[in-house]
C-alpha positions as CSV (number, residue, x, y, z in Angstrom):
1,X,0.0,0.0,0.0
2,X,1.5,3.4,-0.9
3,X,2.0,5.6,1.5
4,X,-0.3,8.4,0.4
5,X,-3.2,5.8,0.1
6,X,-1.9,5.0,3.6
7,X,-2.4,8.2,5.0
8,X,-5.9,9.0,3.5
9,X,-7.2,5.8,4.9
10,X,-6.6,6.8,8.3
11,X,-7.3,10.2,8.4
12,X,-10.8,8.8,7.2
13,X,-10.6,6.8,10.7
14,X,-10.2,9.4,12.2
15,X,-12.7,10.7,11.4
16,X,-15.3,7.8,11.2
17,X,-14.0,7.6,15.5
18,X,-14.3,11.1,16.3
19,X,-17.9,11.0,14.7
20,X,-18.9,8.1,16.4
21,X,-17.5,9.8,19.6
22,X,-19.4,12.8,19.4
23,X,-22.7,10.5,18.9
24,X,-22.1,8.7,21.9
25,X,-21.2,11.5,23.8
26,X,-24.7,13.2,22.5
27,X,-26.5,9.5,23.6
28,X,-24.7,9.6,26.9
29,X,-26.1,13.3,27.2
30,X,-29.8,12.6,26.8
31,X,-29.8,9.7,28.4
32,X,-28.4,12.0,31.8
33,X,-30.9,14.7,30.7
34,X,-33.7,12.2,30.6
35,X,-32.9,10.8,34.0
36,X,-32.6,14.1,35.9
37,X,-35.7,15.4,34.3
38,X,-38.1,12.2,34.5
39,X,-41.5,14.5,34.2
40,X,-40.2,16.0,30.9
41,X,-40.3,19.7,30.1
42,X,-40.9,20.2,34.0
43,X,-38.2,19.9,36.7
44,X,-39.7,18.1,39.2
45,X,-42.4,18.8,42.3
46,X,-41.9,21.5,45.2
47,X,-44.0,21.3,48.0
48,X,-44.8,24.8,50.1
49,X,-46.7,24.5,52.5
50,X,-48.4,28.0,53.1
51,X,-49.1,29.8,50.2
52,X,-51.6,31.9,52.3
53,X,-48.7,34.4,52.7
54,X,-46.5,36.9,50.6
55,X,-43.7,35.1,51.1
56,X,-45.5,31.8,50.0
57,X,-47.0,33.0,47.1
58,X,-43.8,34.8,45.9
59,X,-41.5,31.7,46.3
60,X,-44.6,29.7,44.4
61,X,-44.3,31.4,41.6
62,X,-40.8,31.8,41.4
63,X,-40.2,28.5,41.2
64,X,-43.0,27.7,38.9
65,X,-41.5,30.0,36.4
66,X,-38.4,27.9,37.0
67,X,-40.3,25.1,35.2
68,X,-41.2,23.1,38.5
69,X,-44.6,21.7,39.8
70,X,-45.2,23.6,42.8
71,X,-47.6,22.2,45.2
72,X,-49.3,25.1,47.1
73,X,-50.5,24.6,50.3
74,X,-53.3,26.9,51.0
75,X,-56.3,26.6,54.4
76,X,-58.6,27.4,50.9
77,X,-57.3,25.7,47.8
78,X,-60.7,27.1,46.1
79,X,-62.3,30.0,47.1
80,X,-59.7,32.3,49.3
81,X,-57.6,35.1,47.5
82,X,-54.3,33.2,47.6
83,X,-55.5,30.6,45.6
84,X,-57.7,33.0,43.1
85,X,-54.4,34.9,42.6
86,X,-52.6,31.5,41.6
87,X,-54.7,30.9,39.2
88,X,-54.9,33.7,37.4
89,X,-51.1,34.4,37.6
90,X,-51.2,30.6,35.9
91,X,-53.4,31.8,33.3
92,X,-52.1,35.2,32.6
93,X,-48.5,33.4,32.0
94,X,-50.2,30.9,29.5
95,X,-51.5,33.6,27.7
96,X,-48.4,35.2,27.3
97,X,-45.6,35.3,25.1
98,X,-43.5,33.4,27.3
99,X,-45.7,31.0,28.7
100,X,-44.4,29.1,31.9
101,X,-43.0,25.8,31.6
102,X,-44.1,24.7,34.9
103,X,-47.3,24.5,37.1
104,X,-49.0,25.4,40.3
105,X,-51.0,22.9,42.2
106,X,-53.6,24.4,45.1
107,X,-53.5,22.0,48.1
108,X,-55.0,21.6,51.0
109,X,-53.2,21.8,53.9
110,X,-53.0,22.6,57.6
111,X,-49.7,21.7,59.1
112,X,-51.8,22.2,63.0
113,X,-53.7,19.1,61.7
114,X,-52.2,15.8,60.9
115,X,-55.7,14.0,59.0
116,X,-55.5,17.1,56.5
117,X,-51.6,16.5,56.2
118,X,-52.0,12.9,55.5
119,X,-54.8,13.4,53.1
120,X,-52.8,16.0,51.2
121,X,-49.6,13.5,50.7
122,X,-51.9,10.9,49.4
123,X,-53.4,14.0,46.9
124,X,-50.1,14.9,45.8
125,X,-49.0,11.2,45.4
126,X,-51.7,10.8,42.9
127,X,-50.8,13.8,40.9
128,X,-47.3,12.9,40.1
129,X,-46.3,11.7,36.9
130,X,-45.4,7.6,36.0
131,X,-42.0,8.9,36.4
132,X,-41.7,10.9,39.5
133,X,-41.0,8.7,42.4
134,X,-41.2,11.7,45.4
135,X,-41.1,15.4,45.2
136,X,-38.0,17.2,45.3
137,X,-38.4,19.5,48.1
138,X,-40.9,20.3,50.9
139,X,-40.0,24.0,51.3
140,X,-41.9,25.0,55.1
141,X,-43.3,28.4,55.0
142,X,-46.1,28.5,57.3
143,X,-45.9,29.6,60.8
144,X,-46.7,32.8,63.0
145,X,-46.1,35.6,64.9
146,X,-47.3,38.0,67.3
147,X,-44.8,41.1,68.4
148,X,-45.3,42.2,72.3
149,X,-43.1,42.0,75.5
150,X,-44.2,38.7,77.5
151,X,-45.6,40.4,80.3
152,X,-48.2,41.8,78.0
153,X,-48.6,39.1,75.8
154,X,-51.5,36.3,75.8
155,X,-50.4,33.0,76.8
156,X,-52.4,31.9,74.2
157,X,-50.5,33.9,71.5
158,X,-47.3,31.7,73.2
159,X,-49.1,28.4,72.3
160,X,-50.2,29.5,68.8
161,X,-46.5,30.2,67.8
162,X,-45.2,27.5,69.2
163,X,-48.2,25.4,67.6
164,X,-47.7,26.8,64.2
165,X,-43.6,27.2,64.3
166,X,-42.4,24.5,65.9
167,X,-45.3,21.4,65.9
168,X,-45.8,22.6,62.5
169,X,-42.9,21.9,61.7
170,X,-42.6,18.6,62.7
171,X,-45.7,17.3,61.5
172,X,-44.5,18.7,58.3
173,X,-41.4,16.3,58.6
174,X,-43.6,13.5,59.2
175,X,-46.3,13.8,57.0
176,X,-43.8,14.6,53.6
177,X,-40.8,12.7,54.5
178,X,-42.6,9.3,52.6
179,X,-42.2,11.6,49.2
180,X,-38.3,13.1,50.1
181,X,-36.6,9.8,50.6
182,X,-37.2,8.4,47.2
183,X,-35.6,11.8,45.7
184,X,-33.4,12.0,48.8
185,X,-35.1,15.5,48.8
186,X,-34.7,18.7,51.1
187,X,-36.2,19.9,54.2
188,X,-36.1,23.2,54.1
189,X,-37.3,25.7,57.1
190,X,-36.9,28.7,58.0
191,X,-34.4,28.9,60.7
192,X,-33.2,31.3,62.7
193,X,-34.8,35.4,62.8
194,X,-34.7,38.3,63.8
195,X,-34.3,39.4,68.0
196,X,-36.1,42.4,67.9
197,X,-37.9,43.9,70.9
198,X,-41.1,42.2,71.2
199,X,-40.3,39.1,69.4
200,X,-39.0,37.1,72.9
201,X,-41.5,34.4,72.3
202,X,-41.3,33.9,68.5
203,X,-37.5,33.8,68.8
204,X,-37.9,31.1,71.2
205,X,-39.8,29.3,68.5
206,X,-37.3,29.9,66.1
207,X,-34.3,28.9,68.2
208,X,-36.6,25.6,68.5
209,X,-37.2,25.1,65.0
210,X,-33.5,25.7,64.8
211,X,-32.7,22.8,67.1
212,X,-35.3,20.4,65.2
213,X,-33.6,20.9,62.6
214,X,-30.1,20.0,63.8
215,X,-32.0,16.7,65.3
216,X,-33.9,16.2,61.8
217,X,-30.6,16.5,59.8
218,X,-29.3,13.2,62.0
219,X,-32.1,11.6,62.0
220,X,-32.7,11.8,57.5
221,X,-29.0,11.5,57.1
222,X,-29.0,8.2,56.4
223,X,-32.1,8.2,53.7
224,X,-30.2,10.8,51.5
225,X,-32.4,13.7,52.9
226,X,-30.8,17.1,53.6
227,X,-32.5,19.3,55.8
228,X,-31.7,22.7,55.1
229,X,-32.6,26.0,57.0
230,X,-32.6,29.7,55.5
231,X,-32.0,32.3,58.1
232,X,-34.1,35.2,57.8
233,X,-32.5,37.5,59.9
234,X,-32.3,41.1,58.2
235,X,-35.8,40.3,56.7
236,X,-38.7,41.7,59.3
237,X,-40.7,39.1,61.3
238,X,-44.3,40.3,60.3
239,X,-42.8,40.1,56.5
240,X,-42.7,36.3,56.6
241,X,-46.0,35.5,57.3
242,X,-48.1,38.8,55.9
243,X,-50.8,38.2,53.4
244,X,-50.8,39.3,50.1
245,X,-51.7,43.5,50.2
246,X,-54.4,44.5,47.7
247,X,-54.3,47.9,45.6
248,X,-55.3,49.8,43.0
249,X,-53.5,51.0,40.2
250,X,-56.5,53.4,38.8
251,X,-59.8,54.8,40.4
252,X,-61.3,53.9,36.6
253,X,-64.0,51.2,36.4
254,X,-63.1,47.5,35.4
255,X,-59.4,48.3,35.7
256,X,-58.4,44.9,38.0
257,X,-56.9,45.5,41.7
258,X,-53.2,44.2,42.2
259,X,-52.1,42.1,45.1
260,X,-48.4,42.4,46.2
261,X,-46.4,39.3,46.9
262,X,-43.0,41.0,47.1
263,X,-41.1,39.6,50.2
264,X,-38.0,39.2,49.1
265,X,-35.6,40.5,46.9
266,X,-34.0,38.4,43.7
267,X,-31.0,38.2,45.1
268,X,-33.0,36.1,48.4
269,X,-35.0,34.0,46.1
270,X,-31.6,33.2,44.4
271,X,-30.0,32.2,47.7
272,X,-33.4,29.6,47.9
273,X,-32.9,28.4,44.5
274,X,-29.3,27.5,46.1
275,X,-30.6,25.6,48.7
276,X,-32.6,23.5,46.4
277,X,-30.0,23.0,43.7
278,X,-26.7,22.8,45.3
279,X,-25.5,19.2,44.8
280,X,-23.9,19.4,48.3
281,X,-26.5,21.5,50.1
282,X,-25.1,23.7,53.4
283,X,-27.1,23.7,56.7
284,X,-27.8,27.2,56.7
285,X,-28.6,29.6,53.9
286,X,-28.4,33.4,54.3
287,X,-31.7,35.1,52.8
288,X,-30.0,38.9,53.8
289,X,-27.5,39.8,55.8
290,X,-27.4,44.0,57.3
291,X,-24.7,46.3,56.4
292,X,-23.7,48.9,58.9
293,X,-21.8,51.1,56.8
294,X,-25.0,51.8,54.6
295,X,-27.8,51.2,57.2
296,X,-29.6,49.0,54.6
297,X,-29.8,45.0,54.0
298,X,-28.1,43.4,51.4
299,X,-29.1,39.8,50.2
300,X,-26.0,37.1,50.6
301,X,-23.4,37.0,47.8
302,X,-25.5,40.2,46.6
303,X,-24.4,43.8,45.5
304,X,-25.8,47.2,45.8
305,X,-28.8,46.5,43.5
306,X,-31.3,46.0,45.8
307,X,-33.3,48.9,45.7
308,X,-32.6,48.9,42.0
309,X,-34.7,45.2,42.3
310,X,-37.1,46.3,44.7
311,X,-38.1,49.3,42.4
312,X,-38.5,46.8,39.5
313,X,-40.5,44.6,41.1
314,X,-44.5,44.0,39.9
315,X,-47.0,42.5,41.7
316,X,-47.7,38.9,40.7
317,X,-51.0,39.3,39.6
318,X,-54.2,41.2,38.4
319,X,-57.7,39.8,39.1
């Protein structure tokens, strides 16, 4: 065989292998992509459990635009504003021009009441997908709290908090954790707050959650499950659990009122979207730390563009 013969034939191998390399490596790709995204053009179920709240509502959405399932739990999956304003955010965004890629699911749920737990992980069992074998994440918004000095305070504000914040949060654990281990999901709570005056009691609760937490994080270790906790010191108590604040944008008649859901800022929902996708989660995420120097919060990891965010920010709906 001549040499020049030779030399064509195995550049021609070389090529015929670094083809078939690139097609493997393309199989190998999709196959990967296939098995981290079982449910298709979705990313996967989120469970949080009070979407009666600002907060609740914001981080809903957020992560439904994200392409997720979100599972919002709601005292009034039907008739109460929360879940009107879900539903028309869902429809607004399908109407658009970039309609979102994921969903939002109106759930029952109670975390003071076990039965209505229960019955809500059976619900959400039934809507997953043939190829969803758990949820990714039970995200734990719901709680309390009520801002006075102790020896002011009704005891039974004391039991609420604790009832809410800290039971709730167990029975949360209990009820969900069937749907996590299969995923080896995330816990996530909210941790540790602020220690303002007036908030003795509700940082008591927090400091508890804190420590169930720790004990949870032990205890799931073993199933794959991280329990994660986002501390929301530098974002005001009242903020966490508020309900959405309606407005209107024009005295005119037929124009729709707006309802605020802006908690926190993008740079706080990013830190969240951390927690969840962070292949070897921390126990703690930051949600906004303060700066003395400019008597202002900044978010984690964030710059000065918070107001710049704040100012941007729409409500996320019109009914």
């Amino acid at each position: 065989m001549e040499v020049q013969t030779a030399l064509v034939l195995t550049v021609q191998l070389i090529a015929l292998f670094s083809i078939a390399g690139a097609l493997l490596l393309y199989l190998l790709c999709k196959v990967r992509g296939t098995r981290d995204d079982p449910t298709g053009t979705q990313k996967g179920s989120i469970l949080i459990t009070c979407a009666d709240t600002a907060l609740g509502l914001q981080i809903c959405t957020f992560f439904a635009s994200k392409g997720h399932r979100v599972f919002a739990g709601m005292k009034d999956p039907v008739e109460s504003l929360p879940a009107k304003l879900l539903r028309g955010w869902m429809k607004m965004r399908e109407n658009s021009d970039t309609p979102v890629s994921g969903s939002v699911v109106p759930m029952k749920i109670d975390v003071t009441r076990e039965d209505v737990l229960r019955e809500a992980a059976e619900s959400m069992g039934a809507h997953l997908n043939a190829g969803e074998r758990g949820i990714l994440a039970v995200i734990n918004t719901a709680g309390s709290v009520y801002r006075g000095r102790i020896d002011s305070q009704d005891s039974l504000q004391w039991e609420n908090m604790f009832k809410n914040n800290v039971m709730g949060c167990l029975r949360t654990a209990r009820a969900f954790i069937g749907l996590l281990r299969p995923t080896r999901g995330r816990l996530i709570l909210l941790g540790s707050g602020n220690d303002d005056d007036g908030l003795t009691v509700f940082m008591a609760t927090r400091n508890a959650v804190q420590g169930c937490a720790d004990a949870l994080r032990k205890e799931l270790k073993p199933y794959g499950v991280s329990v994660v906790t986002l501390d929301s010191r530098g974002v005001p108590a009242e903020s966490l659990f508020k309900a959405p604040v309606p407005y209107t944008i024009s005295d005119e008649e037929g124009v729709p009122t707006q309802y605020s859901a802006d908690v926190l800022t993008t740079s706080a929902l990013g830190v969240i979207e951390r927690a969840l996708y962070d292949t070897r989660p921390s126990e703690a995420y930051c949600l906004s730390v303060p700066n003395s120097k400019f008597q202002m919060r900044l978010p984690c990891r964030s710059s000065l563009k918070i107001s710049a965010s704040r100012a941007d920010s729409k409500p996320i709906q019109s009914v």
